[in-house]
PyMOL Python script that loads the backbone (N, CA, C, O; Angstrom):
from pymol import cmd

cmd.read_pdbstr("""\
ATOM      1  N   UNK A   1       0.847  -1.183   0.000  1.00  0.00           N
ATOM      2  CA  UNK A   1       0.000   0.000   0.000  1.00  0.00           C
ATOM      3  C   UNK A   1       0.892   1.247   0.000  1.00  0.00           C
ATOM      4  O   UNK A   1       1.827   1.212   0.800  1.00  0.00           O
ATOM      5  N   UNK A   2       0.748   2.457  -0.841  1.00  0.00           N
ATOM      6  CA  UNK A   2       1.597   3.821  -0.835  1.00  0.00           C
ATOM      7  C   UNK A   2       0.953   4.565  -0.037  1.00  0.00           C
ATOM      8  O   UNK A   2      -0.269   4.704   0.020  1.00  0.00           O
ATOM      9  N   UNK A   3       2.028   5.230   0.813  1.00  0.00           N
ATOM     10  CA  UNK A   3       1.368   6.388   1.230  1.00  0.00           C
ATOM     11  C   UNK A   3       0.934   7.150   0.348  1.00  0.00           C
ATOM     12  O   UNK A   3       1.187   6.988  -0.845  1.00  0.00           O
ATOM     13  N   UNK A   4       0.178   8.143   0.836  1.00  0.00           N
ATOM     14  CA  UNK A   4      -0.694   9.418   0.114  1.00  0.00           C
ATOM     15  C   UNK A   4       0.269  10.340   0.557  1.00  0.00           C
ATOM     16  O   UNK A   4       0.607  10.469   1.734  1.00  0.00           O
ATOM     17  N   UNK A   5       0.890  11.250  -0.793  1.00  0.00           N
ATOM     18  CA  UNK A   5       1.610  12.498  -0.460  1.00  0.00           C
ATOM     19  C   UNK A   5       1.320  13.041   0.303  1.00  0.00           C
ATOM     20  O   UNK A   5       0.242  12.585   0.685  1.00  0.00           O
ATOM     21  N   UNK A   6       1.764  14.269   1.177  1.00  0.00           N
ATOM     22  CA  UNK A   6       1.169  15.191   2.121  1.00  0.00           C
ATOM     23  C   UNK A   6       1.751  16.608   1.214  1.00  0.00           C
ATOM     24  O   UNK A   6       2.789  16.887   0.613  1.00  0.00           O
ATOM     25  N   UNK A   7       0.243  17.403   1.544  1.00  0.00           N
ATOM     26  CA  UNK A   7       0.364  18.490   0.799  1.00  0.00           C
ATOM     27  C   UNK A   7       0.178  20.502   1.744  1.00  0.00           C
ATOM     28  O   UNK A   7      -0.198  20.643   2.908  1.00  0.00           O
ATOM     29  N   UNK A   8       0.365  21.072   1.286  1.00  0.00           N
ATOM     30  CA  UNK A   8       0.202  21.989   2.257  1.00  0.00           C
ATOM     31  C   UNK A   8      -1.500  22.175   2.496  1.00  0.00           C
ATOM     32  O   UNK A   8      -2.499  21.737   1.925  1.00  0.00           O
ATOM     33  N   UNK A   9      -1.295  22.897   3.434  1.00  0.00           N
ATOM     34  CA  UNK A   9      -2.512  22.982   3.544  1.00  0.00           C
ATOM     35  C   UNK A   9      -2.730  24.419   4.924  1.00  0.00           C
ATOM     36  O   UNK A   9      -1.759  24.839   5.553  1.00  0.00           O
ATOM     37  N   UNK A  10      -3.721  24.786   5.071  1.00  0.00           N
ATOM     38  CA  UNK A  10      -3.422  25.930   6.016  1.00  0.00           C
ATOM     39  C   UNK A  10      -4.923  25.032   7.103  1.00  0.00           C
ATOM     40  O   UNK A  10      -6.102  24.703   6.971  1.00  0.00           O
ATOM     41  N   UNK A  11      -4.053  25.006   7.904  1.00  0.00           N
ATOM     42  CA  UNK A  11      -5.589  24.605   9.208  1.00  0.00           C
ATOM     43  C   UNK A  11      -6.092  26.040  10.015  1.00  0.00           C
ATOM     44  O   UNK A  11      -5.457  27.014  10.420  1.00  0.00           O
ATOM     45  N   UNK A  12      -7.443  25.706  10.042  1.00  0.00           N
ATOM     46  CA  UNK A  12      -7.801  27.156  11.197  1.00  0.00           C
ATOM     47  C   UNK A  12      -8.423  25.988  12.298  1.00  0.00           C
ATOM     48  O   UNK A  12      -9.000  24.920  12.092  1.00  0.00           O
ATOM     49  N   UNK A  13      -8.043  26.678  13.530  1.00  0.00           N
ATOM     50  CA  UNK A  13      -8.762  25.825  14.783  1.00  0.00           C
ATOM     51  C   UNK A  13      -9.424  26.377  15.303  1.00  0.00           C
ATOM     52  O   UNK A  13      -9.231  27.467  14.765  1.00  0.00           O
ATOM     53  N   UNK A  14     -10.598  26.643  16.446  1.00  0.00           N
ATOM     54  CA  UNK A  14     -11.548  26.840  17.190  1.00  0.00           C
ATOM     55  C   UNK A  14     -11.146  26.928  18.440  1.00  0.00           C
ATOM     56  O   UNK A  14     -10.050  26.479  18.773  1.00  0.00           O
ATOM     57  N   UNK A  15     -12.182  27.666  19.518  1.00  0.00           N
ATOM     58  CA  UNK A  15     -12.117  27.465  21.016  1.00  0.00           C
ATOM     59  C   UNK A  15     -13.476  26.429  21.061  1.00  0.00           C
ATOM     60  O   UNK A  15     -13.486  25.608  21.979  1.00  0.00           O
ATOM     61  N   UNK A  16     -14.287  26.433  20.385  1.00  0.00           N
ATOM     62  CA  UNK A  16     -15.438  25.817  20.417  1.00  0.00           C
ATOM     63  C   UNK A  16     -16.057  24.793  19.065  1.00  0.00           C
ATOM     64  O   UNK A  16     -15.508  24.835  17.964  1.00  0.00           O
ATOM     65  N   UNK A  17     -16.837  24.212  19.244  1.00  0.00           N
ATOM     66  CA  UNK A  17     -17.558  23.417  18.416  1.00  0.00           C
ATOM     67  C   UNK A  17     -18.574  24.108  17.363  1.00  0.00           C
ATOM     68  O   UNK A  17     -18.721  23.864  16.166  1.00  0.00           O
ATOM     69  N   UNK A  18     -19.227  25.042  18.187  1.00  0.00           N
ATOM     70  CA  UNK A  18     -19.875  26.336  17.715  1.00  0.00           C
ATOM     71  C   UNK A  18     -19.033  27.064  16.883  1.00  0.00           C
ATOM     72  O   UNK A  18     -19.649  27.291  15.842  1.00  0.00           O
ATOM     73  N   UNK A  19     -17.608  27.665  16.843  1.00  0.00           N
ATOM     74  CA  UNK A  19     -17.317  28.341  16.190  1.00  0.00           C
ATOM     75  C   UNK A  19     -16.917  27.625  14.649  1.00  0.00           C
ATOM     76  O   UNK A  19     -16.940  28.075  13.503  1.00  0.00           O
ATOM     77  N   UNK A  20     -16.530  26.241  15.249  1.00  0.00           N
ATOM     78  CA  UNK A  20     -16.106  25.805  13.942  1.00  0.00           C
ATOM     79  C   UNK A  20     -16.962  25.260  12.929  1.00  0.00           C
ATOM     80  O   UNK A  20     -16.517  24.911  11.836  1.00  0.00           O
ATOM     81  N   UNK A  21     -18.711  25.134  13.387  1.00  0.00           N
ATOM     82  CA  UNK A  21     -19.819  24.734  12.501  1.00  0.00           C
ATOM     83  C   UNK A  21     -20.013  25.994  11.820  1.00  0.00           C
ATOM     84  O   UNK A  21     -20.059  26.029  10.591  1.00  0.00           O
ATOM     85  N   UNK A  22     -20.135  27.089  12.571  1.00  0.00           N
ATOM     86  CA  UNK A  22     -20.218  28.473  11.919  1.00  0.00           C
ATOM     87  C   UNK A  22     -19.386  28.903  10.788  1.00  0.00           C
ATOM     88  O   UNK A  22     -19.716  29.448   9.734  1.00  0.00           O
ATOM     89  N   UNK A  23     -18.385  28.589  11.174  1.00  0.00           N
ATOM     90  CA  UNK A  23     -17.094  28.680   9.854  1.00  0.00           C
ATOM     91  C   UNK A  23     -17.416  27.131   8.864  1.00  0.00           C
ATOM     92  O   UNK A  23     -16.795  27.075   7.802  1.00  0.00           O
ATOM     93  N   UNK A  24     -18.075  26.284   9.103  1.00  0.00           N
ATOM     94  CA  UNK A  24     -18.559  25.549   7.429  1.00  0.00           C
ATOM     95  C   UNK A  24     -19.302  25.739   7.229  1.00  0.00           C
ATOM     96  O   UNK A  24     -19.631  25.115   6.221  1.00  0.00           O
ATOM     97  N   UNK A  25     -20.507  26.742   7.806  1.00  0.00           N
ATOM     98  CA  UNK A  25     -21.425  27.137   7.210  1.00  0.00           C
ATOM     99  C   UNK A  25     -21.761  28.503   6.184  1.00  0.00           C
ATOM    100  O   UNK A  25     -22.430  28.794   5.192  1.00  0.00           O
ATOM    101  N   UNK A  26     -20.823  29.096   7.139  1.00  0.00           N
ATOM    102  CA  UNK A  26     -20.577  30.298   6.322  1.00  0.00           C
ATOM    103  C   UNK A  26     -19.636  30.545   4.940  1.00  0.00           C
ATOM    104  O   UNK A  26     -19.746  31.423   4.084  1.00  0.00           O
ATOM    105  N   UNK A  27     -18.777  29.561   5.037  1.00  0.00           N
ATOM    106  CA  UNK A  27     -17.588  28.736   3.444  1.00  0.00           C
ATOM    107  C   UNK A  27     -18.451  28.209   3.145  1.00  0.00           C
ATOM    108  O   UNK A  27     -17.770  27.184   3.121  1.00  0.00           O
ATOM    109  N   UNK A  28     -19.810  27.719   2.736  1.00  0.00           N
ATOM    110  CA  UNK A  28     -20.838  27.033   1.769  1.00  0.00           C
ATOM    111  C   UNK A  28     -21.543  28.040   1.399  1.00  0.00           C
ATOM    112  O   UNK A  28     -21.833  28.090   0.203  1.00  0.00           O
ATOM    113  N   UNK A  29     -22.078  29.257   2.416  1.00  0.00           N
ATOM    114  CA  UNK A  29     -23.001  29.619   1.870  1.00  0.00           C
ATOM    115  C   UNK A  29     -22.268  30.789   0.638  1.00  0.00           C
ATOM    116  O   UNK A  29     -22.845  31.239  -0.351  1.00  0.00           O
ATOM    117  N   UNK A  30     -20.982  31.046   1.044  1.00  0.00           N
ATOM    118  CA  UNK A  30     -19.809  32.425   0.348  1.00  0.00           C
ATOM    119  C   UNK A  30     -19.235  31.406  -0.508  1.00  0.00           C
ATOM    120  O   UNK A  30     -18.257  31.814  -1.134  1.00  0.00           O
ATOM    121  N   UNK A  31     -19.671  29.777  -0.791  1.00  0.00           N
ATOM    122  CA  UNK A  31     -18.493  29.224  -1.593  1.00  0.00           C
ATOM    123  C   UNK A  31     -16.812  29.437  -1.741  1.00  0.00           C
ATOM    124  O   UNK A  31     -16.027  29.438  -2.689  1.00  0.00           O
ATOM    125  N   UNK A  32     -16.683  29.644  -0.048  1.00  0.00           N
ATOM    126  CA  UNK A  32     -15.301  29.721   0.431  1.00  0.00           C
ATOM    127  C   UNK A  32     -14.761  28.481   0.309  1.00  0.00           C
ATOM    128  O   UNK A  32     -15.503  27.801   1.018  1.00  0.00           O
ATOM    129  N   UNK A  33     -13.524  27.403  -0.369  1.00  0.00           N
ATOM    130  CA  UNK A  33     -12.923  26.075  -0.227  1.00  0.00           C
ATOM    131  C   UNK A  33     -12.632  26.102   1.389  1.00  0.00           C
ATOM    132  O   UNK A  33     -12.505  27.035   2.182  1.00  0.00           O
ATOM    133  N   UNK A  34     -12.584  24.724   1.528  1.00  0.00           N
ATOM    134  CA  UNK A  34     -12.222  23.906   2.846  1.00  0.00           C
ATOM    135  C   UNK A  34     -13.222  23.098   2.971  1.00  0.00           C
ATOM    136  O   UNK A  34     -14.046  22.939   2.070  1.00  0.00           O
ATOM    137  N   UNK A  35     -13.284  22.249   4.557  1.00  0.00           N
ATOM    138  CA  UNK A  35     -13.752  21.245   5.061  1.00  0.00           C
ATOM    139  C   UNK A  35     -13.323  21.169   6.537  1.00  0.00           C
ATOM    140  O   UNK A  35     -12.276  21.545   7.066  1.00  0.00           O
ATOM    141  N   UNK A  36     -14.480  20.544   7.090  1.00  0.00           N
ATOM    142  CA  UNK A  36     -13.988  20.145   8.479  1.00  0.00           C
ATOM    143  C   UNK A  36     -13.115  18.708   8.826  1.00  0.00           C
ATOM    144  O   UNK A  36     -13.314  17.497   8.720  1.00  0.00           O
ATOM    145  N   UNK A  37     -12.436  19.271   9.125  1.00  0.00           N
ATOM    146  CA  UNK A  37     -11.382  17.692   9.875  1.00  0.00           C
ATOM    147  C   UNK A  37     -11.774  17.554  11.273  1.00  0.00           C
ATOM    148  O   UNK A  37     -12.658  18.122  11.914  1.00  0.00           O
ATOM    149  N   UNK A  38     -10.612  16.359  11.712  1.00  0.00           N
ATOM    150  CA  UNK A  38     -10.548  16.554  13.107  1.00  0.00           C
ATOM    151  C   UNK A  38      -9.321  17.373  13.350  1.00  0.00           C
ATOM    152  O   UNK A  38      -8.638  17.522  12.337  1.00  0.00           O
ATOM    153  N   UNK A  39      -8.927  17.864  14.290  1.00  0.00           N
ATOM    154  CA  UNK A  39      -7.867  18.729  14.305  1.00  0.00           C
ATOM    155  C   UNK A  39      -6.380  17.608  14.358  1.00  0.00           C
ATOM    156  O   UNK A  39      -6.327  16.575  15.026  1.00  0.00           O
ATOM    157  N   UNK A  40      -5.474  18.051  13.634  1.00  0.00           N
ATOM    158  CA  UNK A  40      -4.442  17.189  13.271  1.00  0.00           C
ATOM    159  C   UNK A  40      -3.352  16.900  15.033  1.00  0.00           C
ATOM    160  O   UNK A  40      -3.203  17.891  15.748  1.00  0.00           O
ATOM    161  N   UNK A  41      -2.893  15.891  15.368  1.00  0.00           N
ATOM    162  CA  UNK A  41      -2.440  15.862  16.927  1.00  0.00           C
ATOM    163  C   UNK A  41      -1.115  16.847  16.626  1.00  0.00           C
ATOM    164  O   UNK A  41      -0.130  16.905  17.361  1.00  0.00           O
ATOM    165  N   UNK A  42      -1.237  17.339  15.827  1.00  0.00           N
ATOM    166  CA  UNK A  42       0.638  18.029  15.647  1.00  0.00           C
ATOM    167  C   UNK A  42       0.115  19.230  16.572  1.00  0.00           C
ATOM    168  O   UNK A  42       0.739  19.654  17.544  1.00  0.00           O
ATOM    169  N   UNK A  43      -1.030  19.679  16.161  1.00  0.00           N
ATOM    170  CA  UNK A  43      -1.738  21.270  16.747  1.00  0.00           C
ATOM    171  C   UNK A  43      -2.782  20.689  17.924  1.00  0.00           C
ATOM    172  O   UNK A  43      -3.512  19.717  17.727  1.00  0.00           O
ATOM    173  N   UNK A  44      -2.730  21.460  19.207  1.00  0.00           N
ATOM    174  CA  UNK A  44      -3.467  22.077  20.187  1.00  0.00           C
ATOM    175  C   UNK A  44      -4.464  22.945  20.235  1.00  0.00           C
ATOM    176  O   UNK A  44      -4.316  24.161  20.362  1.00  0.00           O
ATOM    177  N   UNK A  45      -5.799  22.204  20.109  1.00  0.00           N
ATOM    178  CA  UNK A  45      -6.898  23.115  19.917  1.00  0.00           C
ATOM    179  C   UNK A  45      -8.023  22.950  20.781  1.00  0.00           C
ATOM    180  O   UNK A  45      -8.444  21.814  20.999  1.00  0.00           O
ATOM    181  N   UNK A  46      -8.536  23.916  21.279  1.00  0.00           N
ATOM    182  CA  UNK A  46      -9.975  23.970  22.176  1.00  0.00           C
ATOM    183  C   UNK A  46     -10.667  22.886  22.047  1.00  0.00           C
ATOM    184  O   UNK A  46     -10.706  21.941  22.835  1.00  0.00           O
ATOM    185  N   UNK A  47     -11.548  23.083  20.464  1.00  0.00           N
ATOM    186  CA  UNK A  47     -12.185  21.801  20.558  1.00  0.00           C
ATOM    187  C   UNK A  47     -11.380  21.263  19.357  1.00  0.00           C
ATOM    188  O   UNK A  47     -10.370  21.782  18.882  1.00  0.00           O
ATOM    189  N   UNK A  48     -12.462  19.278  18.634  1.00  0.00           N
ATOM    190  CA  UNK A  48     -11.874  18.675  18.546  1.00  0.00           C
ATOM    191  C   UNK A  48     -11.622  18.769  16.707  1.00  0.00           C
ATOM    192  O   UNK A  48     -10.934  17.977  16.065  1.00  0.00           O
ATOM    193  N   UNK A  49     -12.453  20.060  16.092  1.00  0.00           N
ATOM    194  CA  UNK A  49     -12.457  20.346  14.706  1.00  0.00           C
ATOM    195  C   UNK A  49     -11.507  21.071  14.670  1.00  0.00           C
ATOM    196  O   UNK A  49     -10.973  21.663  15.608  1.00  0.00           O
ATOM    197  N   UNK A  50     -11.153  21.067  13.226  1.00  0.00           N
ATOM    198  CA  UNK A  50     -10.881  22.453  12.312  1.00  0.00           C
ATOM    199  C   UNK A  50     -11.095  22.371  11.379  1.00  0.00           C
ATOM    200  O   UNK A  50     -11.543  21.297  10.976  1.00  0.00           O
ATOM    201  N   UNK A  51     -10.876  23.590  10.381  1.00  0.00           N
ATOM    202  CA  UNK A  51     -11.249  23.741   9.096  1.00  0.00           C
ATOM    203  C   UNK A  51      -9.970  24.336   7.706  1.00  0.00           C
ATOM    204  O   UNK A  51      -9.387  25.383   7.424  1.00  0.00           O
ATOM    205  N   UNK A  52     -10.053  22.859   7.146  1.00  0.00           N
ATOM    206  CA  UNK A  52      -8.681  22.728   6.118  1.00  0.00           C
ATOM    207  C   UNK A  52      -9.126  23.648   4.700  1.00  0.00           C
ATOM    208  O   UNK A  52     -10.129  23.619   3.988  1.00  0.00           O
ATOM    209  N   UNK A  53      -8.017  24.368   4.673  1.00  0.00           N
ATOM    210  CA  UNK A  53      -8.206  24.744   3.344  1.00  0.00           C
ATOM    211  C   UNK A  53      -6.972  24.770   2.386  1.00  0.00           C
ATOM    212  O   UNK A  53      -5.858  24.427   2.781  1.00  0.00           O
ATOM    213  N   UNK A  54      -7.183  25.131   1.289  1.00  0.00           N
ATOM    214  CA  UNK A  54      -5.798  25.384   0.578  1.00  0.00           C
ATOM    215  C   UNK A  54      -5.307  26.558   1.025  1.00  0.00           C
ATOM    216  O   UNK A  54      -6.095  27.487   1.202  1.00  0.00           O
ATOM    217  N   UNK A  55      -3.257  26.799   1.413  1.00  0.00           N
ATOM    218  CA  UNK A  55      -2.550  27.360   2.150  1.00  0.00           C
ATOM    219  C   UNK A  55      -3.174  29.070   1.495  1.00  0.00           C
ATOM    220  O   UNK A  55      -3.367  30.097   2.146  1.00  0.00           O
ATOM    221  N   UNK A  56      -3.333  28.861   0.230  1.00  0.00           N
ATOM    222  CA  UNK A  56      -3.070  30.514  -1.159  1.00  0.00           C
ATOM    223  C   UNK A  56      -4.467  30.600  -0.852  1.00  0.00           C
ATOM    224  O   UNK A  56      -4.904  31.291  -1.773  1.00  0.00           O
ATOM    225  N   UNK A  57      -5.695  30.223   0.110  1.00  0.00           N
ATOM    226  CA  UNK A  57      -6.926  31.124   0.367  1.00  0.00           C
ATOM    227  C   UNK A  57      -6.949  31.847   1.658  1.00  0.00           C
ATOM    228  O   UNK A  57      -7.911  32.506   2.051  1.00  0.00           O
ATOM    229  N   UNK A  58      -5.753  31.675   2.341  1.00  0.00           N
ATOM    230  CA  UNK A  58      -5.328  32.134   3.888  1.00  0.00           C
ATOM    231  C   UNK A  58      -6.188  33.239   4.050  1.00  0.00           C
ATOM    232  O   UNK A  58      -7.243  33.227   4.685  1.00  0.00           O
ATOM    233  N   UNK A  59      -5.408  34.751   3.104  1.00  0.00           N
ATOM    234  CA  UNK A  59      -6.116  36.106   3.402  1.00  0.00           C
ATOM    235  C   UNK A  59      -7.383  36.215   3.104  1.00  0.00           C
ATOM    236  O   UNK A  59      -8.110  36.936   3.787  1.00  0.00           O
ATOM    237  N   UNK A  60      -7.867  35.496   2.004  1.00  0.00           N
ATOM    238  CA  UNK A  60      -9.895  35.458   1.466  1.00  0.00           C
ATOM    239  C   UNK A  60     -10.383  34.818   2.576  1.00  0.00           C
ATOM    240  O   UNK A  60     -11.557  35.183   2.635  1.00  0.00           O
ATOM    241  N   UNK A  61     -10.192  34.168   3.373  1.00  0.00           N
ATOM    242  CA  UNK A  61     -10.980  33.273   4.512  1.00  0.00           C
ATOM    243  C   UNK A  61     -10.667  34.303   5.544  1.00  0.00           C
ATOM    244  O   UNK A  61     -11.568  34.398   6.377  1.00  0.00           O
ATOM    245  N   UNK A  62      -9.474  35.243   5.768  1.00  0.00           N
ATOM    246  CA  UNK A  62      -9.075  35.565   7.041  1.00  0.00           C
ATOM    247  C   UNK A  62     -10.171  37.409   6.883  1.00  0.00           C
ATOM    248  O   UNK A  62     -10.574  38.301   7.629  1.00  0.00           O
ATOM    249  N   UNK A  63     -10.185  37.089   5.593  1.00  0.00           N
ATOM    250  CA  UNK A  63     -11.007  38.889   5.417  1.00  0.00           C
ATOM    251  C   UNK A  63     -12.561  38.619   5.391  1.00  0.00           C
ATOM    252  O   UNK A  63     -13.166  39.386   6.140  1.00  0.00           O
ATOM    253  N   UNK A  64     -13.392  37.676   4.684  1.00  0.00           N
ATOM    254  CA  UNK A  64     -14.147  37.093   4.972  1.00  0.00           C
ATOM    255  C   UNK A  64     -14.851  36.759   6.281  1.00  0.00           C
ATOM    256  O   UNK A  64     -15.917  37.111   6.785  1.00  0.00           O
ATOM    257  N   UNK A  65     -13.821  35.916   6.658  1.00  0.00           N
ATOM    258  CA  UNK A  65     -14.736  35.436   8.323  1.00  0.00           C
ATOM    259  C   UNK A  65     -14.439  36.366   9.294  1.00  0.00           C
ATOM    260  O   UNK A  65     -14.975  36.245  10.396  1.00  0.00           O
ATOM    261  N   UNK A  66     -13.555  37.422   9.042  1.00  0.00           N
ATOM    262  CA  UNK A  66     -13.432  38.826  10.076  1.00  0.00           C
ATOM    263  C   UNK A  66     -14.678  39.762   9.776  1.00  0.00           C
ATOM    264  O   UNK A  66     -15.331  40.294  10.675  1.00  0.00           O
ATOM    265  N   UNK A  67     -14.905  39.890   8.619  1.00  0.00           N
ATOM    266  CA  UNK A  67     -16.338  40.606   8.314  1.00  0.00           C
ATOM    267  C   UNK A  67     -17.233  40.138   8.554  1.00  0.00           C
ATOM    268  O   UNK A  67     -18.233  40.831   8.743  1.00  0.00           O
ATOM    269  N   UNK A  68     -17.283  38.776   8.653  1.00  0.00           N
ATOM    270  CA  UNK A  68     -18.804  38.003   9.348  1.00  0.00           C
ATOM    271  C   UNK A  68     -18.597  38.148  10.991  1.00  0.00           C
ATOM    272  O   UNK A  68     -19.331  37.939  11.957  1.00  0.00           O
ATOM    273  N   UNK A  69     -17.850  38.401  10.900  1.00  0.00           N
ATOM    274  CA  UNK A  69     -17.630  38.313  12.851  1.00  0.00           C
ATOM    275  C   UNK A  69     -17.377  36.488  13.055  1.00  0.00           C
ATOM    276  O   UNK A  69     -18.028  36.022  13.991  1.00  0.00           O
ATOM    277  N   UNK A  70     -16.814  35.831  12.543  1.00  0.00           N
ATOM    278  CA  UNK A  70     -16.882  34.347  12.918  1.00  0.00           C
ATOM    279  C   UNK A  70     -15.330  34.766  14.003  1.00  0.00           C
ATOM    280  O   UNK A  70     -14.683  35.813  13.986  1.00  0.00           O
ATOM    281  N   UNK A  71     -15.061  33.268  15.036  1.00  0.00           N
ATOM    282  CA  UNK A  71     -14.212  33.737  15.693  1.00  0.00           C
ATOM    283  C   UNK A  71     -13.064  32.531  15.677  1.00  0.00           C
ATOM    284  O   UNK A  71     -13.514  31.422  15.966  1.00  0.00           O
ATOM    285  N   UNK A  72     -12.056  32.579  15.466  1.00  0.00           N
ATOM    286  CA  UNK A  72     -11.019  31.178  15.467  1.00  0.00           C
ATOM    287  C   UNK A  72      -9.827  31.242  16.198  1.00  0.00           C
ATOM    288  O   UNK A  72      -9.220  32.261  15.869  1.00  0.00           O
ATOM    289  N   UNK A  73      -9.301  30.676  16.942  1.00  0.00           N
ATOM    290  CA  UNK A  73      -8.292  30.337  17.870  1.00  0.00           C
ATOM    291  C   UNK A  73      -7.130  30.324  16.962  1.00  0.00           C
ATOM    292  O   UNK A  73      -6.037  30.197  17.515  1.00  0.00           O
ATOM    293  N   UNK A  74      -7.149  30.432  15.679  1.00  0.00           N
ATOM    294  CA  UNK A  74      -5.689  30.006  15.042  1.00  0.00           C
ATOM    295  C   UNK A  74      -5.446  29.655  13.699  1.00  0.00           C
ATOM    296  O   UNK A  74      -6.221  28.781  13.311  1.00  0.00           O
ATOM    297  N   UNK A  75      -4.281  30.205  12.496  1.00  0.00           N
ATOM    298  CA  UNK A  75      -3.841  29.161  11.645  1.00  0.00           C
ATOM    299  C   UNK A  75      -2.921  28.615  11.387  1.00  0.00           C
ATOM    300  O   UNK A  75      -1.990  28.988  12.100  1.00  0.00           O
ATOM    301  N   UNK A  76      -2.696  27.990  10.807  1.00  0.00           N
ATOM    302  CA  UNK A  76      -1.228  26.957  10.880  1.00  0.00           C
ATOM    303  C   UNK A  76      -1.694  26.486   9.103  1.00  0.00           C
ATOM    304  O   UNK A  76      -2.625  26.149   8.372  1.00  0.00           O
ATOM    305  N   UNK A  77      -0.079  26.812   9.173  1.00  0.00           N
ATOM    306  CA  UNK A  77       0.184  25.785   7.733  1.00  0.00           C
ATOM    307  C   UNK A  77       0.951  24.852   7.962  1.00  0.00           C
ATOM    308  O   UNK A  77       1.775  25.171   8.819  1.00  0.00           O
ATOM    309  N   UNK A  78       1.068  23.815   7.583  1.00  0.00           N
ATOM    310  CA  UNK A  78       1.711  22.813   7.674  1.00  0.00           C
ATOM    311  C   UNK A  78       1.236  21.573   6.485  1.00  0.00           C
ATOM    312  O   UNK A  78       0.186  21.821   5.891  1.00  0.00           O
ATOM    313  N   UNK A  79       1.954  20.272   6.123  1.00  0.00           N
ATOM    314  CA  UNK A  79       1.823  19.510   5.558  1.00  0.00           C
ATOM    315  C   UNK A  79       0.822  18.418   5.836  1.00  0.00           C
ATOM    316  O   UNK A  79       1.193  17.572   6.649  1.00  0.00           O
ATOM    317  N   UNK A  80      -0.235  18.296   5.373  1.00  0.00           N
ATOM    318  CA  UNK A  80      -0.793  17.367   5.509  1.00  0.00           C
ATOM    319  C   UNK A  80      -1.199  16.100   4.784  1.00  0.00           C
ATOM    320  O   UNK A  80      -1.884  15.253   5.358  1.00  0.00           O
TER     321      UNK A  80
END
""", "prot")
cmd.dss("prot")
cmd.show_as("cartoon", "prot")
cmd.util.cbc("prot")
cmd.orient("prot")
């Protein structure tokens, strides 16, 4: 069996469960990319989601969910 490459990726994490349903709801309804994971064990997060996106949508998600008022504990890029 091959591993699956690991690719970049930018994670945002949460203090809550709430914040991080709010942030996939609001990337569906703005057709913002990402998805919810579980949060990767490399990163320390409130609760047990986050939300993966590609690394090059960092500032559109970070200007976006600041104008909605959504609230996130964090991002991290790293390889996933």
């Amino acid at each position: 069996m091959a591993l699956r490459a690991k690719k970049p990726a930018l994670i945002v994490t949460f203090d809550t469960t709430t914040a991080a349903m709010a942030m996939e709801r609001f990337c569906a309804e703005q057709g913002l990319p990402g998805r919810l994971i579980p949060v990767p064990r490399e990163i320390t997060a409130g609760c047990g989601l986050a939300w993966m996106a590609p690394p090059e949508e960092e500032e559109r998600l970070t200007r976006a969910g600041q104008a909605a008022g959504l609230l996130w504990s964090a991002m991290h890029r790293m390889e996933i």
